[in-house]
C-alpha positions, 0 to 999 in steps of 0.5 A, spaced: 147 953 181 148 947 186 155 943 188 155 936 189 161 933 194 162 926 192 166 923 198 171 919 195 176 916 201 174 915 209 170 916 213 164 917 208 166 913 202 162 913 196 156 918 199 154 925 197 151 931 199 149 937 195 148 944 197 146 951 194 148 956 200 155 958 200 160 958 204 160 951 204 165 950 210 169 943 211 172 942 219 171 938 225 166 944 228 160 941 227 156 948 229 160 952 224 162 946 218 157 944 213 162 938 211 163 935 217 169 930 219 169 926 226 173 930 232 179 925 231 181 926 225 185 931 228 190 932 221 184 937 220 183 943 222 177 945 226 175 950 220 179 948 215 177 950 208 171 953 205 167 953 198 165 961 196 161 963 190 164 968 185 160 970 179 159 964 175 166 961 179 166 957 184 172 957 189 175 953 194 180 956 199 185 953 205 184 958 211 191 958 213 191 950 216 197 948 219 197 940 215 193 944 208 189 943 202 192 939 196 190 939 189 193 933 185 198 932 190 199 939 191 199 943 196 195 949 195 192 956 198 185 957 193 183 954 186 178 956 182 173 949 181 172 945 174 167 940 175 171 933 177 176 936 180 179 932 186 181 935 192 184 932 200 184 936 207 191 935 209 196 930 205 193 924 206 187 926 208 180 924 206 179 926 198 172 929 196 169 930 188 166 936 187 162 936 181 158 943 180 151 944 176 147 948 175 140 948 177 137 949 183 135 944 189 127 943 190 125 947 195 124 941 199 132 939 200 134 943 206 141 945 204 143 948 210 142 941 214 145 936 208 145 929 210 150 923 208 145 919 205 148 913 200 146 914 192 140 911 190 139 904 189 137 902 181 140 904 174 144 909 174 141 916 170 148 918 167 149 927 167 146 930 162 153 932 160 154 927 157 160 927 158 166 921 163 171 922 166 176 917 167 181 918 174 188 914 172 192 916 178 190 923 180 189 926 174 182 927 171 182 926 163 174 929 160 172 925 154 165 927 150 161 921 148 157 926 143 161 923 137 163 917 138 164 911 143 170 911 147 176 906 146 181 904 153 188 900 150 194 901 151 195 902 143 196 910 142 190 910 138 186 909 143 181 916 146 184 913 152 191 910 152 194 907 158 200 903 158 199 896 162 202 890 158 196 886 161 192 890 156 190 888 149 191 895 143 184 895 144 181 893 150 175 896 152 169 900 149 165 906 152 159 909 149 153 913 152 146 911 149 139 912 152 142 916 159 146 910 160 154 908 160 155 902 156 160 898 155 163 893 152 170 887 151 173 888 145 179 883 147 176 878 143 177 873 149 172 874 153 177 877 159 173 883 161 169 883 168 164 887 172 163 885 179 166 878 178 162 877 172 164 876 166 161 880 160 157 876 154 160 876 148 158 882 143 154 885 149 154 891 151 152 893 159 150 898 163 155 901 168 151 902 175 154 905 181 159 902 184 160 898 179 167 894 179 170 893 171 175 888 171 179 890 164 183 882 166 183 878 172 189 881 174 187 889 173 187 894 172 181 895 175 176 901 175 170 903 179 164 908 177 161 912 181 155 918 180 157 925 176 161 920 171 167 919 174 170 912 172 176 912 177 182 907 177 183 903 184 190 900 185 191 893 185 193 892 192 185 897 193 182 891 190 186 885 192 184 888 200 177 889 196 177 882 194 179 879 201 174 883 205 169 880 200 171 872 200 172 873 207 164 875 208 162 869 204 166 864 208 163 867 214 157 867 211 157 860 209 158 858 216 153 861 219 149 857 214 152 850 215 153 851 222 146 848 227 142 854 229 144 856 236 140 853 242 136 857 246 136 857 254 130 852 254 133 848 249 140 847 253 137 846 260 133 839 256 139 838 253 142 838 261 138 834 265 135 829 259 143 828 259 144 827 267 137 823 268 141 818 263 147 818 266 144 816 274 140 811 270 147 808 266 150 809 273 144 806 278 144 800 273 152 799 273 151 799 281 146 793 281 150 789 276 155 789 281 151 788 286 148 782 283 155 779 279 158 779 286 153 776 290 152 770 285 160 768 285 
């Protein structure tokens, strides 16, 4: 059995690490956590909780902090941990996933020393579990893709009912196929977007990490990340998101437009080329004088 903590806040946002040796603790103690925050994150204890195995269960325990641990928002002593389940070290705290499964690390991940690393780059290999969770504010809800696509609308007959005026009865299809999630725009209108890009018509595509689904230009927006976790963002998240990024690509712009910077042999030719001109300009002008009054 290994659990894998997807870090869903800062300061290791979207990252993994994957163990197998329990206790797994999480602090500000670097020689006595194996999650390990930054020492001036002070809202968290030094040892300020631990993930123990018992039999088959997985348990996450508050070892008596003064800020807490909080689970949907509530402040808790311990929990016996389901797959998916979302959890953060003091109220406002940084928030982790835990996904649990069961198979083993290869003997060449060394569990006592993980790393953050990023998730891989390239197509997403969904879990074989088949299954998605959708995160809509705070609460987790699990759907199997086995029997039938998923359908998000805010039309009760929807598996996925959400209400928001901006959507259309049924909006949005998520199905499973080939170990990939596809989805699909069922508005009719072309609306739906992934990471500014609008979905062809009749088509489906494929989710890769990351990603950031646009049901309408206006939201709600969602972003999918590895152990298929398909999480709703606020919209002031992704207006933030979307400033960053319009910011980049005007920086980025002028640095294109704009001449490359000079270099110091450049500048000094560039001085004196200007200075030999203006003592020529000026020893002119002086023999100009000279002779215009000596000729009147």
């Amino acid at each position: 059995m290994i659990v894998k903590i997807i870090h869903m806040s800062e300061p290791y946002d979207h990252k993994s690490q994957e163990f197998s040796n329990f206790p797994i603790r999480i602090g500000r103690l670097p020689d006595k956590c194996e999650i390990c925050y930054p020492p001036k994150m002070t809202h968290i204890s030094r040892v300020h909780a631990e993930i123990t195995k018992e039999g088959e269960q997985l348990k996450l325990t508050d070892l008596n902090t003064k800020n807490g641990t909080f689970f949907k928002g509530k402040k808790i002593p311990f929990r016996f941990i389901k797959t998916g389940d979302w959890f953060s070290f003091s109220e406002n705290g940084p928030i982790i996933s835990v996904l649990v499964e069961k198979r083993s690390l290869s003997p060449t991940q060394d569990a006592c020393k993980p790393q953050i690393n990023s998730f891989d780059e390239g197509t997403y290999i969904a879990d074989q579990n088949e299954e998605i969770n959708i995160v809509i504010d705070d609460k987790v809800f699990g759907y199997s893709t086995n029997t039938a696509p998923i359908t998000i609308g805010k039309n009760n007959s929807c598996s996925c009912h959400i209400e928001d005026q901006r959507l259309c009865d049924t909006h949005m299809q998520i199905k499973y196929e080939k170990k990939q999630f596809l989805i699909k725009d069922l508005t009719g209108a072309n609306i739906i977007k992934i990471n500014n890009l609008r979905l062809n018509e009749d088509c489906e595509q494929a989710l890769d990490l990351d990603d950031v689904i646009a049901l309408t230009p206006e939201g709600p927006f969602f972003q999918f990340h590895a152990g298929n976790l398909l999480i709703k963002k606020t919209d002031s998240e992704q207006q933030r998101s979307n400033i960053e990024q319009q910011n980049n690509q005007e920086n980025i712009s002028m640095l294109i437009s704009s001449p490359f910077p000079e270099d110091n042999y450049q500048k000094t030719i560039k001085y004196e080329l200007i200075k030999t001109i203006s003592i020529i300009s000026a020893f002119g002008l002086t023999i100009f004088l000279i002779i215009y009054f000596y000729g009147t």
